[in-house]
C-alpha positions as CSV (number, residue, x, y, z in Angstrom):
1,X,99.3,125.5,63.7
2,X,100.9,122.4,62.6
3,X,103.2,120.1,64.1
4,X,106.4,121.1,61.4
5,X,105.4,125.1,62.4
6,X,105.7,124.0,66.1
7,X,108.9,121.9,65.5
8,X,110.0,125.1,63.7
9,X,109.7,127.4,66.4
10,X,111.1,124.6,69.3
11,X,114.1,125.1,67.2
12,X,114.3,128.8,67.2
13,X,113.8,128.7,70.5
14,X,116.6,126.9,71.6
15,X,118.9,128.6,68.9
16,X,118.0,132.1,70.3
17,X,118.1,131.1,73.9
18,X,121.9,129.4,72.8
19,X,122.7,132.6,71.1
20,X,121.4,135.1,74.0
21,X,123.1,133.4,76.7
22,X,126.3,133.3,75.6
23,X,127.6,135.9,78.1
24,X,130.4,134.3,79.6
25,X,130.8,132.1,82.9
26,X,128.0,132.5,86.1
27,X,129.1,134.3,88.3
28,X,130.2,131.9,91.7
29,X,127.7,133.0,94.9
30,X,130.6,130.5,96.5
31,X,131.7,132.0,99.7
32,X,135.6,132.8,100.2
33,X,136.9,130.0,102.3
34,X,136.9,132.1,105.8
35,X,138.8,130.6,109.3
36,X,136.2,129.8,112.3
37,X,137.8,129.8,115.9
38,X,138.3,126.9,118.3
39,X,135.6,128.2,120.0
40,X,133.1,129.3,117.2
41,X,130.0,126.9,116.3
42,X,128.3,126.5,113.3
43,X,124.5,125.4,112.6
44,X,124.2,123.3,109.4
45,X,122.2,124.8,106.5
46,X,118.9,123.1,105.8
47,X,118.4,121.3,102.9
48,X,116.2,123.9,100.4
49,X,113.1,121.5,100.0
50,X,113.4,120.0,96.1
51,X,111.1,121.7,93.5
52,X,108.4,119.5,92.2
53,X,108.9,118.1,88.7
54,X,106.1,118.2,86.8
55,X,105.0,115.9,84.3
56,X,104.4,117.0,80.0
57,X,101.0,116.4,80.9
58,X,100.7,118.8,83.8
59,X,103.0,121.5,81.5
60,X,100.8,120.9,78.3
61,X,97.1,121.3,81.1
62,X,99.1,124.8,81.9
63,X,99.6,125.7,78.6
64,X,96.7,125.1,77.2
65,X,94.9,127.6,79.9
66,X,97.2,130.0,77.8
67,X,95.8,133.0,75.7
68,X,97.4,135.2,73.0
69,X,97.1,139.1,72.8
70,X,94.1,138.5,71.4
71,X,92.6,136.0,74.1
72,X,93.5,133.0,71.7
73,X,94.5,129.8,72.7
74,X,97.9,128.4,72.1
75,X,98.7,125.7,69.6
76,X,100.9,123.4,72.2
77,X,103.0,120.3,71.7
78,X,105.5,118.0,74.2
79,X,108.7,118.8,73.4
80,X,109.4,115.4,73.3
81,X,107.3,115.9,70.0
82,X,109.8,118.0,68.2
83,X,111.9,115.0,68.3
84,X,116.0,115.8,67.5
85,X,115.9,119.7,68.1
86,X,118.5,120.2,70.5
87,X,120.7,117.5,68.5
88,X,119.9,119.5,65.3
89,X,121.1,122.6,67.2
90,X,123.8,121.5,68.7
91,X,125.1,119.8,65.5
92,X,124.6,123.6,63.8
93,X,126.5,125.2,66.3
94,X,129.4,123.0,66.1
95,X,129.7,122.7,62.5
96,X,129.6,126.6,62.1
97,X,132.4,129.5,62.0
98,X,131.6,131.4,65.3
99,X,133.8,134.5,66.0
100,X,134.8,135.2,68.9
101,X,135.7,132.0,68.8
102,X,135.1,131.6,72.5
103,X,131.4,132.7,72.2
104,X,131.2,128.8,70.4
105,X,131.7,126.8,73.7
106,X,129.4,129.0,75.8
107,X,126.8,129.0,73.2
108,X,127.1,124.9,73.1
109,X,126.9,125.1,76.9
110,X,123.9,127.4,77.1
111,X,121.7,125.1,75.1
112,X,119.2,123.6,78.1
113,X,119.5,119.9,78.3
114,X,117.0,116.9,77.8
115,X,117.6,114.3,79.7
116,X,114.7,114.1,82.1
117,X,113.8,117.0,81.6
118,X,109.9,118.0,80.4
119,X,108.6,120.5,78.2
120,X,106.5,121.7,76.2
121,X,106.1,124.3,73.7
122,X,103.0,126.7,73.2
123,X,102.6,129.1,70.1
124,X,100.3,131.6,68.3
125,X,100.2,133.1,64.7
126,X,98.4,135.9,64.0
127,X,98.4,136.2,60.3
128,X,96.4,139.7,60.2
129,X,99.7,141.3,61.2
130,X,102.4,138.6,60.5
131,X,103.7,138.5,64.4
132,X,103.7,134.9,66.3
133,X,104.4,134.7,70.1
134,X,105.3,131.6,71.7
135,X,106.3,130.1,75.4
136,X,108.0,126.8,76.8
137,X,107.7,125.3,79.7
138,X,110.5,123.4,81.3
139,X,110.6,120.9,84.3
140,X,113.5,118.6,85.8
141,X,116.7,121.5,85.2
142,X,119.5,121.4,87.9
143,X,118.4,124.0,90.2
144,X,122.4,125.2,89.9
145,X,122.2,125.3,86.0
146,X,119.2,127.7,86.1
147,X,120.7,130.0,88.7
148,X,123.8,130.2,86.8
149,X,121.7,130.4,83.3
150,X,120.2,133.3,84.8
151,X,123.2,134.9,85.6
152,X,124.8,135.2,82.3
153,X,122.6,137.7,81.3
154,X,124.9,140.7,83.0
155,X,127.7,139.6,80.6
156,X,125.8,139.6,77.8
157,X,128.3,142.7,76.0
158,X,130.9,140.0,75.4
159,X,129.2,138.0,72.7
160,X,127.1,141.0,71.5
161,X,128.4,141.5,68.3
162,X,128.9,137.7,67.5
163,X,129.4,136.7,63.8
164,X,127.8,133.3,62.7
165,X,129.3,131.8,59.0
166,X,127.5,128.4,57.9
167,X,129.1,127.8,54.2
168,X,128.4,130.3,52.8
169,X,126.0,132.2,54.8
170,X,126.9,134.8,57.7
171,X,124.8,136.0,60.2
172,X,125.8,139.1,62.2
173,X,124.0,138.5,65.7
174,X,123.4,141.7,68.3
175,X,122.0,141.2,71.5
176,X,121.1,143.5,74.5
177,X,119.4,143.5,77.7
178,X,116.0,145.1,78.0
179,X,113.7,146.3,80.6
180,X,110.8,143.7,81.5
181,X,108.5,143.3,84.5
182,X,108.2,139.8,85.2
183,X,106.3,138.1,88.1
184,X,108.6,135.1,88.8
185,X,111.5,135.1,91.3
186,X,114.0,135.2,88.8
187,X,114.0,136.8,85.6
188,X,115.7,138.0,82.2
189,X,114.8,139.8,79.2
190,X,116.6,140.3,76.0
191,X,116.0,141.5,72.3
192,X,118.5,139.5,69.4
193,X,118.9,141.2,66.0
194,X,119.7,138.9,63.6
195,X,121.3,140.6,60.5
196,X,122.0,138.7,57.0
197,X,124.3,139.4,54.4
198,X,121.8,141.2,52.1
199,X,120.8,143.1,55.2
200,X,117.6,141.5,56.2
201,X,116.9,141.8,60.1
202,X,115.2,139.6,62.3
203,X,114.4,140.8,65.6
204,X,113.3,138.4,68.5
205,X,112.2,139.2,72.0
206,X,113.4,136.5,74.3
207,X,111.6,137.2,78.0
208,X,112.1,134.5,80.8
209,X,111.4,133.6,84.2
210,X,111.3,130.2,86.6
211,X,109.4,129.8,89.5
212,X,109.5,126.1,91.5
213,X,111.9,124.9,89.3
214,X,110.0,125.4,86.0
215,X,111.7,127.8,83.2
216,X,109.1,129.8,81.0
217,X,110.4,131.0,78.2
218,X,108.4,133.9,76.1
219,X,109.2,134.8,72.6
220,X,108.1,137.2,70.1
221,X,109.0,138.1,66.8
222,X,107.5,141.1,64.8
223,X,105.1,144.2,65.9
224,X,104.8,147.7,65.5
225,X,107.0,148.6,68.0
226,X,109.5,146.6,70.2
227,X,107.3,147.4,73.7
228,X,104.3,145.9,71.7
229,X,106.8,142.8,71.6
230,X,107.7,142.9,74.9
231,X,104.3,142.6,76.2
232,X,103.2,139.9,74.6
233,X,106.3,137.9,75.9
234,X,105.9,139.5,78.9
235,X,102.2,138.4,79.7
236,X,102.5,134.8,78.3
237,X,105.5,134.3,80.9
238,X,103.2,135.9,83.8
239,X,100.0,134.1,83.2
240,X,102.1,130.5,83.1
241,X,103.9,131.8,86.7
242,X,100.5,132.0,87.9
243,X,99.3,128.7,87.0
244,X,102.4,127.2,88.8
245,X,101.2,126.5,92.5
């Protein structure tokens, strides 16, 4: 696959992941402020030990030990590669007619950010049946901004049935949670219908986990059925966990 295919897909990835986790504000795990007696002691909280941050050379050697549904390898470029993605993105999201309006802000905030942050993006085409499957891997987040990334997927409902109008083309979006086994600590899994005018549909599977501070992110788009789709989302996430020591 081509570098302009791979750019292609870096771009749906981060336009799906805006759209999908648009749910609303994380939820706080802050404590309620609560009084300690003149007599009560406390014992500081260690310091959680940071989480390495790997290099685009160590994510590309992962990906690259990657293999499709049908024991393929993956076609896999830097995200540094696909050069003005997020700014592209970003700049489509603000210049478009969201409604509700407040789904526009959380979508803007829910894009991941770049600065020094690595990444790299891993994809396969199968042209025999017309589905592609992809994965990125992403080093250097704020541990807070992935818990709280995470966390937006139980408020998903609330920018569910989101309407997207960009001159003079409207996209109806639908998302919902779905059920995915995943091997990382933390996890999410969510299929986005994406309905034009003439009443075309695009349905993408969006399946993601972190471990150690590095987000996977599995997509697929097309299949027979949409636990075919899950799978293959499903299995590129687990195999990249496992290769992250």
């Amino acid at each position: 696959m081509n570098k302009i295919a791979l750019r292609g897909f870096g771009a749906a990835a981060l336009l799906i992941v805006g759209l999908t986790a648009c749910g609303g504000p994380a939820v706080s795990n802050e404590a309620a402020s609560v009084p300690v007696s003149e007599t009560a002691t406390t014992t500081p909280t260690p310091s959680p030990t940071p989480a390495k941050q790997y290099t685009s050379e160590e994510l590309t050697a992962i990906a690259l030990q990657l293999r499709d549904a049908n024991g393929l390898k993956l076609s896999v470029m830097s995200m540094a590669d696909a050069s003005g993605v997020e700014q592209q993105s970003r700049a489509m999201f603000e210049g478009a007619v969201i409604e509700p309006a407040a789904c526009k802000e959380l979508m803007l905030a829910s894009l991941l950010p770049t600065d020094n942050v690595k990444g790299v993006v891993g994809t396969s085409l199968d042209t025999s049946t017309g589905t592609s499957t992809g994965v990125t891997l992403s080093s250097g987040l704020d541990e807070e901004f992935i818990q709280a990334d995470f966390a937006k997927q139980d408020q998903i409902s609330d920018c569910a049935g989101m309407t997207m109008t960009m001159g003079e083309t409207t996209v109806t979006l639908r998302a919902r949670k779905i059920e995915a086994t995943v091997s990382t600590p933390l996890s999410m899994a969510l299929r986005t219908d994406s309905v034009l005018a003439d009443g075309r549909t695009q349905s993408t599977i969006l399946v993601r986990g972190a471990k150690d501070g590095v987000v996977i992110t599995g997509l697929a788009y097309g299949g027979k059925t949409e636990a075919e789709a899950i799978a293959r989302a499903v299995d590129l996430v687990n195999q990249a966990a496992a290769l992250i020591k």
